[in-house]
C-alpha positions in Angstrom: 5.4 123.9 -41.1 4.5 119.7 -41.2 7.7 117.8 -39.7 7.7 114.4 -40.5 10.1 111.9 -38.8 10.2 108.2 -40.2 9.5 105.8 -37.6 9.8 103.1 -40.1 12.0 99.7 -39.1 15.2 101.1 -41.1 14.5 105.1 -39.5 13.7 103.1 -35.9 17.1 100.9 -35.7 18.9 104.4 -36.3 17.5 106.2 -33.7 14.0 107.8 -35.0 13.1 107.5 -31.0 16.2 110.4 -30.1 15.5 112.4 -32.9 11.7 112.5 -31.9 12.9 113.6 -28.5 15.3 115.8 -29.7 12.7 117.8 -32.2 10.1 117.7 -29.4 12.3 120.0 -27.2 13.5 122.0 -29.8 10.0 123.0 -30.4 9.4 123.5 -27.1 12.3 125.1 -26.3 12.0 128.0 -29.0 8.4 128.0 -28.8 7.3 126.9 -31.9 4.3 124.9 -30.6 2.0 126.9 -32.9 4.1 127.1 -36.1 5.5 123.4 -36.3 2.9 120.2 -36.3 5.0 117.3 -35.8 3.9 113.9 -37.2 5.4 110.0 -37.5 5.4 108.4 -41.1 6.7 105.5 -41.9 8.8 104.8 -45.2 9.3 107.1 -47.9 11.9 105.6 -50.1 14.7 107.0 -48.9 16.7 104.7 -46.2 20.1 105.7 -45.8 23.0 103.9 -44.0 23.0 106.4 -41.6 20.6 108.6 -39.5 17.1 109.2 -40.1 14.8 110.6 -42.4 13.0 113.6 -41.8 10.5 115.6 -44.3 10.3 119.0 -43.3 6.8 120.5 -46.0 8.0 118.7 -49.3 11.7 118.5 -48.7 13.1 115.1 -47.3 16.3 114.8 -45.5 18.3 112.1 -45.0 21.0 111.0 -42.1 19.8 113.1 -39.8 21.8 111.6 -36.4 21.8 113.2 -32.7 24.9 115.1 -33.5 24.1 117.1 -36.4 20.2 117.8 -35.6 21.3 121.0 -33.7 22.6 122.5 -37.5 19.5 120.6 -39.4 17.3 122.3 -36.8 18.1 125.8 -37.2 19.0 125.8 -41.1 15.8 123.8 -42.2 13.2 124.7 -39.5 13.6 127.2 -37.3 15.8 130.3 -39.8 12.7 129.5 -42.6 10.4 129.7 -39.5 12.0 133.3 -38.5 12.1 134.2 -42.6 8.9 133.9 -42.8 7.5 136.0 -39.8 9.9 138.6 -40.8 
């Protein structure tokens, strides 16, 4: 699985630095290091008002903030991770 966070300006005045943080122990934590390649991109189109974006294979998400990563986390990354291990 490719996670992309936007460290564009827009992404980077809303916090692209926590959520960075925030996915890197989440990897670590649940020790993913060899199913998740995390990666920085800059702009893809779609700023919101709030949070960051975040593509996650083909599928971008917007507004991700510090208090709803935890749910974002485990319903777009980690349960399709378990899926698909069986």
């Amino acid at each position: 699985m490719i996670v992309q966070i936007c460290v564009g300006s827009s992404c980077h005045l809303r916090g692209s630095e926590k959520i960075i943080e925030k996915f890197q122990k989440a990897v670590s934590d649940n020790d993913l290091d060899n199913d998740i390649t995390l990666a920085g991109s800059f702009c893809t189109g779609k700023c919101n008002r709030v949070g960051v974006t975040v593509t996650v294979d083909d599928d971008v998400y917007t507004g991700i903030t510090p208090e709803n990563f935890s749910d974002f986390f485990r319903e777009k990354v980690l349960n399709p991770i378990k899926e698909s291990k069986g």
